[in-house]
C-alpha positions in Angstrom: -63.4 69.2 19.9 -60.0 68.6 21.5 -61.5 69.2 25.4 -64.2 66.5 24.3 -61.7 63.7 23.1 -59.8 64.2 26.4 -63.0 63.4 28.2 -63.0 60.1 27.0 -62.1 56.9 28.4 -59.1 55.2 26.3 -57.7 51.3 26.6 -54.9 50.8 28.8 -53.2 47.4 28.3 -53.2 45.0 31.6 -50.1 44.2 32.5 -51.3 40.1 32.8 -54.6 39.2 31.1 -56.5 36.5 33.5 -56.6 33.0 32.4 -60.1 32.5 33.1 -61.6 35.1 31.9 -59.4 34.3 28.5 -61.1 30.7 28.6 -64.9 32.2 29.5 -64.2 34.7 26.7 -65.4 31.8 23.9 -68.7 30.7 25.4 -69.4 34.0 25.9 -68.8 35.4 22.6 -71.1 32.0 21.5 -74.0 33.0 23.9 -74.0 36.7 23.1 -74.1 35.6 18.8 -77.2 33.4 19.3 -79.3 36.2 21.7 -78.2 38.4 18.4 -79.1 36.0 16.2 -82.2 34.9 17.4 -83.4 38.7 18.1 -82.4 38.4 13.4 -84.4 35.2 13.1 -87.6 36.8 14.9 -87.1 39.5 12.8 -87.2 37.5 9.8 -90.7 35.8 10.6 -88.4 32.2 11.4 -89.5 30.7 14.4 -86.0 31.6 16.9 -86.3 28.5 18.9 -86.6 25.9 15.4 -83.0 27.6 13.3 -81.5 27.0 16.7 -82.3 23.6 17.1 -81.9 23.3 13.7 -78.0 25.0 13.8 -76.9 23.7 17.4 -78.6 20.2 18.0 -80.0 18.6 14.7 -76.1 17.4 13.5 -75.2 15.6 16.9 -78.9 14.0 16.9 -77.5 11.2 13.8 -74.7 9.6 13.5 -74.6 10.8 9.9 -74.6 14.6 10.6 -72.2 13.8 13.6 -69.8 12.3 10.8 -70.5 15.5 8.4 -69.2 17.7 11.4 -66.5 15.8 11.5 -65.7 15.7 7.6 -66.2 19.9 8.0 -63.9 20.3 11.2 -60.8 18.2 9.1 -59.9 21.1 6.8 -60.5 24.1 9.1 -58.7 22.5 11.9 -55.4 22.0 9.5 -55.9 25.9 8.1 -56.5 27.3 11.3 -53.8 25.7 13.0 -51.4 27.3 10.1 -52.3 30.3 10.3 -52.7 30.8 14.3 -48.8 30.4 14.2 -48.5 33.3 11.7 -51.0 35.5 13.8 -49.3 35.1 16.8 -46.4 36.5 15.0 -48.4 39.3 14.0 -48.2 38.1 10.3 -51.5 38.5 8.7 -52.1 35.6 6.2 -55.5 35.8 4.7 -54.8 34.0 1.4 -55.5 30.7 2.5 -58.4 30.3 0.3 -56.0 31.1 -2.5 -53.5 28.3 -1.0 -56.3 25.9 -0.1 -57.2 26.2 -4.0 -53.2 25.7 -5.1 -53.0 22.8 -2.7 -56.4 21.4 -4.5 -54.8 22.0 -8.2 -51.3 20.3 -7.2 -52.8 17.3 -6.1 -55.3 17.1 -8.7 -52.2 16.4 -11.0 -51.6 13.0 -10.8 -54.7 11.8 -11.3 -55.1 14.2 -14.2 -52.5 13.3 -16.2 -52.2 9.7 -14.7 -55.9 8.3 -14.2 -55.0 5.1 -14.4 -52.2 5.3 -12.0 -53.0 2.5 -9.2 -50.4 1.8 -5.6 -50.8 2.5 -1.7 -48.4 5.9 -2.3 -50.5 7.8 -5.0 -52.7 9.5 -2.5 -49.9 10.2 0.3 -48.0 11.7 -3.4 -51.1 14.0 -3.8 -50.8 15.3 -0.3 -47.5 15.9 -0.2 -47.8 17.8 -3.5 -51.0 19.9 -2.0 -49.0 21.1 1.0 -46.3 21.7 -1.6 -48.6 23.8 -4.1 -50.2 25.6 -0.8 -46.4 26.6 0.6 -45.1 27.9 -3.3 -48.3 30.4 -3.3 -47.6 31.5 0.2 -44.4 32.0 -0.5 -45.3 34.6 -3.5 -46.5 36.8 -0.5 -43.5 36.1 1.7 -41.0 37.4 -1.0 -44.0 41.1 -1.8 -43.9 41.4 1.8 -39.5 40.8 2.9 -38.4 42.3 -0.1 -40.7 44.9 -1.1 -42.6 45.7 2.6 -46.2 45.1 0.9 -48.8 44.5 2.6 -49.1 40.6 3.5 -53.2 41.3 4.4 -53.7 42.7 0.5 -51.1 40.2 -1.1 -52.4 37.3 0.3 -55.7 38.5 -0.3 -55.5 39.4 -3.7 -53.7 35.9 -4.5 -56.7 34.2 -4.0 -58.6 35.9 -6.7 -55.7 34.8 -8.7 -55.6 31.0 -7.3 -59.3 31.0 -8.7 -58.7 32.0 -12.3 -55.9 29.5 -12.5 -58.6 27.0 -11.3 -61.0 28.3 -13.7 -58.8 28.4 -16.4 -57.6 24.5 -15.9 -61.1 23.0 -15.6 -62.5 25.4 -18.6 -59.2 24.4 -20.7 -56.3 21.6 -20.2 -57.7 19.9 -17.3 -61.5 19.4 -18.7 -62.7 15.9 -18.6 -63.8 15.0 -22.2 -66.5 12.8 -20.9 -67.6 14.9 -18.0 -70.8 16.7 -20.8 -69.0 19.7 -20.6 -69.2 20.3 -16.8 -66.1 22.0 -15.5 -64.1 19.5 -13.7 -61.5 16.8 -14.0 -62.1 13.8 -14.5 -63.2 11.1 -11.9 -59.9 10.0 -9.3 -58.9 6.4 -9.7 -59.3 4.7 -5.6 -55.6 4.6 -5.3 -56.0 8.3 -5.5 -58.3 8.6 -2.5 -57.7 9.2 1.1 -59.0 6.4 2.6 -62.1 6.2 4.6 -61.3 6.3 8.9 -64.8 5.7 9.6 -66.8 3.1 7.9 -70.5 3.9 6.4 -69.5 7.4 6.6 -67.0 10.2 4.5 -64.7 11.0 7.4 -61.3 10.2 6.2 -57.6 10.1 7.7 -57.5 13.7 7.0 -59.0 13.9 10.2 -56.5 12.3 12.1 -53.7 14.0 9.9 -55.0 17.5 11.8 -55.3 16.4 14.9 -51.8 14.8 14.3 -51.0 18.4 13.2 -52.6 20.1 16.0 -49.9 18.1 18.2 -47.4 19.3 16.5 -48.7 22.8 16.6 -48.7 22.8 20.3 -45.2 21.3 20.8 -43.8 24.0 18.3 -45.8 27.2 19.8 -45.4 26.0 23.9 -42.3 24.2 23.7 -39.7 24.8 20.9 -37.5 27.7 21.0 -38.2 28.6 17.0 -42.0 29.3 18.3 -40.9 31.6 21.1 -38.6 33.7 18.7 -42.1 33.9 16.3 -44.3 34.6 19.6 -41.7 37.2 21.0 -42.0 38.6 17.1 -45.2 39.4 17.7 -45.9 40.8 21.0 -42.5 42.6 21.3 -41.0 43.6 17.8 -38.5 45.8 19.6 -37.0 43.7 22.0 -37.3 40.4 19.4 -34.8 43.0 16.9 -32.5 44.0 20.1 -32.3 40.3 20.7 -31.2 39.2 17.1 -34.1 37.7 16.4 -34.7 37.9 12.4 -37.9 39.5 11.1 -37.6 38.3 7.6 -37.1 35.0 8.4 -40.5 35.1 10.8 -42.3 36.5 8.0 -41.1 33.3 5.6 -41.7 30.9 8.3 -45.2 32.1 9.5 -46.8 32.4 5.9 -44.9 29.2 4.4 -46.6 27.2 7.9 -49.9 28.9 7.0 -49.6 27.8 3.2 -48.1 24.7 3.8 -51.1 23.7 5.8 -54.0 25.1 3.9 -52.5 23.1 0.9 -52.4 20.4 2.3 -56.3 20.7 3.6 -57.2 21.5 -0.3 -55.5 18.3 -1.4 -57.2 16.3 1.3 -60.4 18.0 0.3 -59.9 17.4 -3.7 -58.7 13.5 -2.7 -61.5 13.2 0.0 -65.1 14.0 -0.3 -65.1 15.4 -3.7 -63.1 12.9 -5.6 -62.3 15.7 -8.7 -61.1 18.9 -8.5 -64.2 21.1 -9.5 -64.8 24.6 -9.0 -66.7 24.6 -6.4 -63.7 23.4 -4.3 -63.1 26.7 -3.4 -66.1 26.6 -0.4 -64.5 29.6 2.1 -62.7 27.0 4.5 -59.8 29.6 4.5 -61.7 32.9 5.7 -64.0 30.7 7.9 -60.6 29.3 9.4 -59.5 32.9 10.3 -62.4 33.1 12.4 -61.7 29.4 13.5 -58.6 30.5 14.9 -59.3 33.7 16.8 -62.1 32.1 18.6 -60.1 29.4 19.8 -57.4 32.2 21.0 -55.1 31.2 18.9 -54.0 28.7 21.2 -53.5 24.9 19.5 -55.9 22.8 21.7 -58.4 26.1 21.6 -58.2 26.1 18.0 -59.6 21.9 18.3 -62.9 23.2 19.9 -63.1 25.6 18.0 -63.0 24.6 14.7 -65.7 21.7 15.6 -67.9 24.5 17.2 -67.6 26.0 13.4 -68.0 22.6 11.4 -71.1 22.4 13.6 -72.2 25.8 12.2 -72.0 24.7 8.8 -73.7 21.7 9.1 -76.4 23.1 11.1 -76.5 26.0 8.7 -77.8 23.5 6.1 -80.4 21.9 8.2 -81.5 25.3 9.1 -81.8 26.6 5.6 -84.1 23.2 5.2 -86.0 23.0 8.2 -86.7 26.4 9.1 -86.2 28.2 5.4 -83.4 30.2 6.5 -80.9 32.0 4.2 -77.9 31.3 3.4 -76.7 34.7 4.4 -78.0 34.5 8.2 -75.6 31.3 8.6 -72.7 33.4 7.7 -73.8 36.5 9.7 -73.9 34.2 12.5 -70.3 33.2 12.1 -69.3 37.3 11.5 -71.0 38.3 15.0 -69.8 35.2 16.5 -66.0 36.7 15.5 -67.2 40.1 16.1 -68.7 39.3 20.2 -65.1 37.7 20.6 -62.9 40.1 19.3 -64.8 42.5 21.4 -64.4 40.1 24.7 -60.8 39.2 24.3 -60.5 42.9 23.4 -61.7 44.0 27.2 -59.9 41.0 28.8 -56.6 42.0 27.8 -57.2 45.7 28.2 -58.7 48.0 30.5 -61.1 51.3 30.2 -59.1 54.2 31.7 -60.5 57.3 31.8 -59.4 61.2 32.9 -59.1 62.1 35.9 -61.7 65.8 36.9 -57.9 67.6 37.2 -56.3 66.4 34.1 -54.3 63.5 35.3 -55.6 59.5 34.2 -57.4 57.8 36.7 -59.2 54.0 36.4 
């Protein structure tokens, strides 16, 4: 069994990845996930040509569905853009549901125990408190993983089954609107508590220009600020960043309180946006879907953009799919899993190469 492992090829690291084929990588990965997808849809008895109009052209055809990609790509651009900074680093948050839900419940307090509360800084308050709430849960995961070495991937993870109980328990208990005939949820937010609307006629608010604000400022911090090399250097080189000074710890704080901080503040833009309450069905998957958000747009800031409107585009066209063509909910969000899978695989190949043994025992390419 030994003599047959050594006949097969293993990856060998390139020594410089190349920039275009890093920047082809995305389309690809999108053009290999619908020929996979459409090969499902066939399968399914859907007509292959009808879910893709229906996914890929039907929300830029209105200026209504254009605005609903819009309203989508706000909250994954902000998580995404949080956690890319961490995953760089090689720190692994995937609690950002959990911090997405915190963020939500933390701005959802002022206008729950004030719902008369009027004035111009209630709803800047609420945000401010969401990327509060969103950092104090990341930071749970920050202190498992410096002070005890656990597992930031399971911490995180297991956070956000806790984040949901908490939100369960507030709108089942204390936080139940007496009037609301017994729904769980809060009651209604005053306007004063309501981000306001950036586009007229539609529900795109300044949460939108809040990420790309963000984005900005993700770019500055990862290309140009020192703080971001000593995170990137972290990552890629954990040896040299320790022989340097550099202090793991404090990357592992910084990367997970920028991821939380940012997913909290997307959940209290959400909870003050669109839905007006907070209600349980806040918690929509904006934080796992941003994971994929981020890989696919190489974790790079300005890749991240594209690609978290490529994914609002999905969801939106998800929905018109499962109406016009009578698709299922689950083919949408196997389309976004092979869509992560045909990149990981790409990227995987463009930084790496295929190496195999040489006849005599020695590697060859």
């Amino acid at each position: 069994m030994g003599l047959a492992l050594s006949k097969l090829p293993r990856l060998v690291r390139r020594e410089r990845a190349s920039m275009p084929m890093m920047l082809i990588a995305p389309f690809a990965a999108l053009g290999l996930a619908v020929l996979t997808n459409l090969v499902l849809y066939g399968m399914l008895g859907k007509n292959p040509l009808i879910v893709l109009h229906a996914m890929l052209i039907e929300p830029f055809l209105s200026m209504y569905s254009f605005s609903e990609v819009l309203l989508k790509a706000s909250p994954l651009l902000l998580i995404a853009q949080g956690l890319a900074i961490g995953f760089r680093a090689k720190v692994f948050n995937i609690g950002a549901e959990g911090q997405f839900v915190l963020g939500a419940i933390f701005a959802s307090a002022i206008p729950v125990w004030y719902p008369n509360i009027t004035g111009v800084w209630v709803w800047p308050l609420m945000l401010l408190l969401g990327a509060l709430g969103g950092l104090c849960w990341a930071s749970i995961t920050a202190f498992w993983r410096v002070r005890l070495n656990a597992n930031e991937i399971l911490v995180s993870l297991m956070l956000s089954f806790v984040a949901i109980q908490v939100l369960n328990y507030l709108l089942l208990g204390p936080w139940k609107d007496p009037m609301g005939f017994n729904f769980p949820q809060s009651v209604m937010f005053p306007l004063d508590a309501m981000v306001p609307i950036l586009i007229p006629g539609t529900r795109v608010n300044v949460s939108l220009l809040l990420a790309l604000a963000l984005s900005v400022v993700a770019w500055f911090f990862v290309q140009r600020s020192f703080a971001g090399y000593k995170l990137e250097v972290g990552g890629l080189a954990p040896r040299a960043a320790r022989y340097a000074g550099f202090s793991q710890s404090k990357a592992i704080w910084i990367s997970l309180l920028i991821g939380g901080f940012a997913a909290g503040l997307a959940g209290a833009a959400e909870v003050a946006g669109p839905v007006g309450q907070l209600q349980r069905s806040i918690s929509t998957g904006y934080g796992y879907a941003a994971i994929i958000v981020a890989y696919l747009g190489g974790l790079h800031p300005i890749g991240i953009v594209l690609s978290s409107f490529l994914m609002a585009t999905l969801y939106i066209g998800g929905d018109n799919a499962m109406v016009t063509a009578g698709l299922p909910i689950a083919a949408v969000h196997v389309f976004q899993g092979s869509l992560l899978l045909a990149y990981l695989i790409l990227a995987t190949f463009v930084r790496n190469r295929l190496e195999w043994p040489s006849p005599h025992g020695e590697q060859g390419t």
